[in-house]
N, C-alpha and C positions, 0 to 999 in steps of 0.2 A: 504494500500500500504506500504510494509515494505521499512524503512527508509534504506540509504545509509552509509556505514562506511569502507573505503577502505585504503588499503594501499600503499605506494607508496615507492620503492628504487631503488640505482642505479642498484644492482644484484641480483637475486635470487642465491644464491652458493647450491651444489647439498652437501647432510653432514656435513656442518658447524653452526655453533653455530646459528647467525641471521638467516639461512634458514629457519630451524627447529625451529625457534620463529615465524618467518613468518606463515608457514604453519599453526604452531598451533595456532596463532592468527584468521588464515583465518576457520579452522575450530570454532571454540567457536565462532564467530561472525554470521557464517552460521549456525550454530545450535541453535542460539538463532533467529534466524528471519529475518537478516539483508543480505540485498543484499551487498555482499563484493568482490571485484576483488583484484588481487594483480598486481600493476602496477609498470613495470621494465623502463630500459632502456636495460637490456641483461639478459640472465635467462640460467646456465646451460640447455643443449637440453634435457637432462633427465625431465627437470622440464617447459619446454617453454609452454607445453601448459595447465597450471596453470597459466599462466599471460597472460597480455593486454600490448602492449608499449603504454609508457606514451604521446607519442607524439598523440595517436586517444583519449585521454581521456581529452586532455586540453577544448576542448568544452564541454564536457558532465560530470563535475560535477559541482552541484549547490550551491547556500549559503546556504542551509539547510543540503547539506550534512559535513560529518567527514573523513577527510585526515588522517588519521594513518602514520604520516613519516616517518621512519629512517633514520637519519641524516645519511650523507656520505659526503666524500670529493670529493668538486670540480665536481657535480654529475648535468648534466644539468634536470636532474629529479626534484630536490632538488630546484636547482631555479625556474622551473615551479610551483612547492608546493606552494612555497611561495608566488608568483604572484595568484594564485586562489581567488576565494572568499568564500569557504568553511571555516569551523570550522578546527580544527586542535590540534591535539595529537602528538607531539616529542618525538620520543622515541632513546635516544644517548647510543650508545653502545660504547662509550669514542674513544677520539683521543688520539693515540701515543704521546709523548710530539717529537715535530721535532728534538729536539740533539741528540738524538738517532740515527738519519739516516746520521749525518755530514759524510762526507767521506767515506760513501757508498754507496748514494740513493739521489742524489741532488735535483731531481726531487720529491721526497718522502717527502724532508726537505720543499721544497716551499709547498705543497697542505696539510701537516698534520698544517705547519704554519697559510697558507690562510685556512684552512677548522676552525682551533680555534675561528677566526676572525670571518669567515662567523657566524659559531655559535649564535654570540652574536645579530646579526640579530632579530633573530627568540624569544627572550625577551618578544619582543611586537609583535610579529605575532600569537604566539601559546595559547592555551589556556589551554594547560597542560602539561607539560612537565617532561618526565618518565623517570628515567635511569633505567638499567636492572640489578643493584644492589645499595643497600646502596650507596658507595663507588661511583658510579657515578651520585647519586638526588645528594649526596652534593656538589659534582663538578659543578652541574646545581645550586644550591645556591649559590655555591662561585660567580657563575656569572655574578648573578643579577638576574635569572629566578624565577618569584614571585612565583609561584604553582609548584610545584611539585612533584612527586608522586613514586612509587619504581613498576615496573609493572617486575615480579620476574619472575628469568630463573629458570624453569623449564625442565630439560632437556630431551629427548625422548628418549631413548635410544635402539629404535628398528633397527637403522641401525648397532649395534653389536647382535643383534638374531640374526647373519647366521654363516654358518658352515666359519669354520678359514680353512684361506690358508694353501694349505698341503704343501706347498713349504717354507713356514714362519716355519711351525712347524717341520720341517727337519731342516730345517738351525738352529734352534734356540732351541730348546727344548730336551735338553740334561742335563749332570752334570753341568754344567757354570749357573753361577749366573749372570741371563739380566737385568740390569739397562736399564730405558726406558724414554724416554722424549717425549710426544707429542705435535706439534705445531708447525707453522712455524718458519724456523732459519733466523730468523730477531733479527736486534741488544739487542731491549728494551727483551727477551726471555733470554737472556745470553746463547747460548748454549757453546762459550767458557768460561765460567764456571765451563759448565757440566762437561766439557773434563777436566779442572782444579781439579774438586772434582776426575770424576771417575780415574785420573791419581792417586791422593794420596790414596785411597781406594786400588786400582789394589794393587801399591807401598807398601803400609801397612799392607796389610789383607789379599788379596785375586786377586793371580796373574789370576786365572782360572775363570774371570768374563769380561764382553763386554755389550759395550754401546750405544745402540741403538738409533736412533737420525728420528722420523718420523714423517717428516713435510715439506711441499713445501717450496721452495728456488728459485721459481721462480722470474726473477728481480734483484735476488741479488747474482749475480756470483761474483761478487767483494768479498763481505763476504764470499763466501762459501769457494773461495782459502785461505782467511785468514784463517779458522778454519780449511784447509787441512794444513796451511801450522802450525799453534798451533801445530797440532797432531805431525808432523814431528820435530817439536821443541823439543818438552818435551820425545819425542818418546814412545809417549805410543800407546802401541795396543789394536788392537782390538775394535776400535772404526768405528761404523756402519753407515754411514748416505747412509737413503733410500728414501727422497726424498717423496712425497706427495704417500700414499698408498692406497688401494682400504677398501672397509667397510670388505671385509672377509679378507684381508691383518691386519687391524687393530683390528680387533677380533684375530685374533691369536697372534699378538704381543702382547696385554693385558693378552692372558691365560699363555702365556709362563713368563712372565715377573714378577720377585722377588721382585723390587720393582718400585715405580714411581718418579721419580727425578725433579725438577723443581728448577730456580734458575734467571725465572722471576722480573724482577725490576718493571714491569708497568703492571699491569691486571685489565680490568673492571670488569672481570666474573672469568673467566679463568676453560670451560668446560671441558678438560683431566683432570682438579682434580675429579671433582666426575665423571667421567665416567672409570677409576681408583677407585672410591670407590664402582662402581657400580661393577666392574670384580672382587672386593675382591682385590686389588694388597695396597699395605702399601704405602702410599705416604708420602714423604721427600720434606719440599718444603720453600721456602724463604717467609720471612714475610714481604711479600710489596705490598701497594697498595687495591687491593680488596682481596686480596688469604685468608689473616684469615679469614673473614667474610663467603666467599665462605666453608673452610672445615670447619667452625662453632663446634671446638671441635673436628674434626676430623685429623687423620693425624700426624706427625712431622713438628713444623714451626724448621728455624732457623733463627737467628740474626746478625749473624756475616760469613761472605763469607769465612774463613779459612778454605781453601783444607782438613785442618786436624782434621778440628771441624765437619766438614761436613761429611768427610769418618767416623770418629768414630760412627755418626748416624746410618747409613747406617749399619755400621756392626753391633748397636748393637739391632737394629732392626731385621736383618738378623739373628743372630746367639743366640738370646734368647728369645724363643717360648713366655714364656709368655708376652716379649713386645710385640712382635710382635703380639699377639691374642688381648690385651690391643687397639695398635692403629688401628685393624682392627673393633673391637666391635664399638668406638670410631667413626669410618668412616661411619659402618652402623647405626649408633642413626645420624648423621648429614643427612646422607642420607636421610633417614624416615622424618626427618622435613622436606629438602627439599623438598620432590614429598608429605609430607601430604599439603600444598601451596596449597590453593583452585586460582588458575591460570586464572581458568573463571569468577568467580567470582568476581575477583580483575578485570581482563579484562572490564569486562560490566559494574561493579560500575562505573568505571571511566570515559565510554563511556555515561551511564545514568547521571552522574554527567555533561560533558560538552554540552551535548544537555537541559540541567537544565539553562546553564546559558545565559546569553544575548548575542546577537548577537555583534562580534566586529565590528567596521569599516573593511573595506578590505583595505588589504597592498599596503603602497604606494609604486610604483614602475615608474621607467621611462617611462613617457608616450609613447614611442615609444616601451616599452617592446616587446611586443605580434611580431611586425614587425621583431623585431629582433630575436625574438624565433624562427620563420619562415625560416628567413636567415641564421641563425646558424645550424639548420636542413636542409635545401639543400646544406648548406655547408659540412654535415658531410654524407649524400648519396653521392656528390662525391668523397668524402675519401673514402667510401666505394667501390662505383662501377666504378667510373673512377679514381683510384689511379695516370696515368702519369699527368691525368687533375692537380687532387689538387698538385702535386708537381709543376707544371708549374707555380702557382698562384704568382704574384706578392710579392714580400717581403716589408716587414714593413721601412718606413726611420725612425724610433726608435730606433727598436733593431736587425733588420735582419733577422726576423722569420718570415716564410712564413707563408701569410694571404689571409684570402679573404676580398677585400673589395669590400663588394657587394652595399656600400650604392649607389649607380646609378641606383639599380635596385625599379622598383614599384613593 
């Protein structure tokens, strides 16, 4: 009877970095033998029926089986995890640090702060605990996490095999030199920065170049006005923001695009760098966080955020062939290490390693947990299907936030 080894997050995302971990996790586990589901609480529709909600699965995993978690904020999946009695594999794909979102995202500020905290939980729940680069195991040792382990991104890169948008490659693919940034425009990303750098480049070198900006901004319309309103400041043109794009949208901004720009302060992984090394495109990119480790000799780091130290890069990357062939050769040897990463292998060691060792005690939690996991889930079908209901519901004499307080009910 093949043994149990599942995973569990708050989303499955359809082309994002942890989706595409997921998957390929869910395949090497099914290919070696193991019965494996991937257990959400929401799943892109593209992807739903690749998963199970977490809420039919609280009965039915046992202490012999292995929880695959990825940590997430404030994820009522994530607290179900923990309360189980199975074995358990952490896998963190790093939290934002909260200052980052101060007077943009208040909401954003409380759950990257409360998700840091929750984190340190799981110490003594997990039995192994993985970041998905260098750069975040040691984050997990800084923490106190006794074991753990680096279980490496590997990137898939077959949602750029399709034909590029013809409407991308009209607009864009011409004489003009396209600077490119991919990734959502959120604070810790700097994309005013980007606008900073591509303003002194334009200014200095190269009036007949635009700056392409493609990455959801969803949530954060506060910011988004501010970097409309940078652009109008400094008035520089030509600057492109298009908002979250589709896989053959994003294949065509990679083909067209001269070089790849990033200017990042905080990255676990940070996948538009090598998926950038994968399109051939020269990437220019700031030295913080996990980003050296990730181009591993590949690429342009900098040091110093000077508009003008920045644009000099960029031109001179741009305007002489042999650098340019230099950080592209460069890109592809980092590349080849990355995808030579036996993936599965590291996978299943680590899963043969934790079913190797002795059974923990199971997590103490509030005896009355389970009751209330219950109550917190008919509380969140009324959100859903009777929306006047749950706003009807009684508010809090604390804070004023409306609540259910169902303890009256058995």
């Amino acid at each position: 009877m093949p043994r149990h080894v599942h995973q569990i997050l708050a989303t499955l995302g359809y082309g994002d970095a942890i989706g595409n971990e997921v998957l390929g996790i869910n395949r090497a586990l099914r290919g070696a033998g193991f019965d494996s589901e991937i257990i959400v609480e929401t799943a892109d529709p593209r992807l739903e029926d690749l998963t199970v909600d977490y809420r039919d699965m609280a009965g039915a995993i046992g202490e012999e089986d292995l929880l695959i978690h990825h940590f997430s904020l404030g994820s009522r999946a994530s607290r179900m995890a923990f309360a189980l009695p199975c074995r358990m594999a952490l896998v963190y794909h790093n939290i934002t640090p909260p200052e980052y979102f101060l007077g943009v995202h208040e909401q954003l500020v409380r759950q990257c702060y409360h998700g840091r905290r929750e984190l340190l939980a799981y110490r003594t729940r997990c039995d192994l605990a993985l970041g998905d680069s260098e750069f975040n195991r040691r984050e997990l040792e800084d923490l106190g996490f006794p074991a753990t382990g680096v279980l490496p991104v590997v990137p898939d890169f077959s949602h750029l095999d399709v034909a590029g948008d013809s409407r991308v490659m009209t607009a864009y693919d011409d004489e003009w030199t396209n600077i490119l940034f991919v990734g959502r425009l959120i604070p810790n990303k700097r994309p005013d920065d980007l606008i900073r750098f591509f303003h002194a480049y334009q200014t200095l070198y190269n009036p007949r170049a635009r700056l392409i900006l493609a990455g959801s901004y969803g949530g954060f319309d506060t910011y988004l006005a501010q970097l409309h309103a940078l652009v109008a400041t400094l008035g520089v043109r030509d600057v492109h923001i298009l908002g979250q794009v589709t896989n053959e949208e994003l294949t065509a901004l990679y083909d067209v695009a001269d070089v790849f720009l990033c200017a990042s302060e905080h990255e676990g992984f940070c996948v538009p760098l090598v998926e950038a090394f994968h399109k051939g495109v020269p990437v220019v990119a700031y030295a913080s966080t996990a980003v050296p480790a990730t181009m591993d000799g590949g690429g342009v780091l900098y040091a110093t955020k000077d508009p003008r130290h920045v644009a000099a890069l960029i031109n001179g990357v741009l305007t002489d062939n042999a650098v340019e062939a230099a950080v592209l050769e460069a890109q592809d040897a980092a590349l080849a290490r990355l995808r030579g990463q036996d993936f599965s292998g590291t996978l299943l060691r680590f899963v043969d390693g934790i079913f190797s060792l002795p059974k923990r005690a199971p997590a103490a939690v509030a005896y009355d947990f389970w009751r209330q996991f219950a109550l917190a889930d008919e509380l969140e079908r009324i959100r859903q299907h009777r929306p006047a209901a749950f706003r009807a519901l009684p508010l809090s004499p604390e804070d004023g936030l409306s609540v259910a307080d169902l303890g009256h009910r058995a």
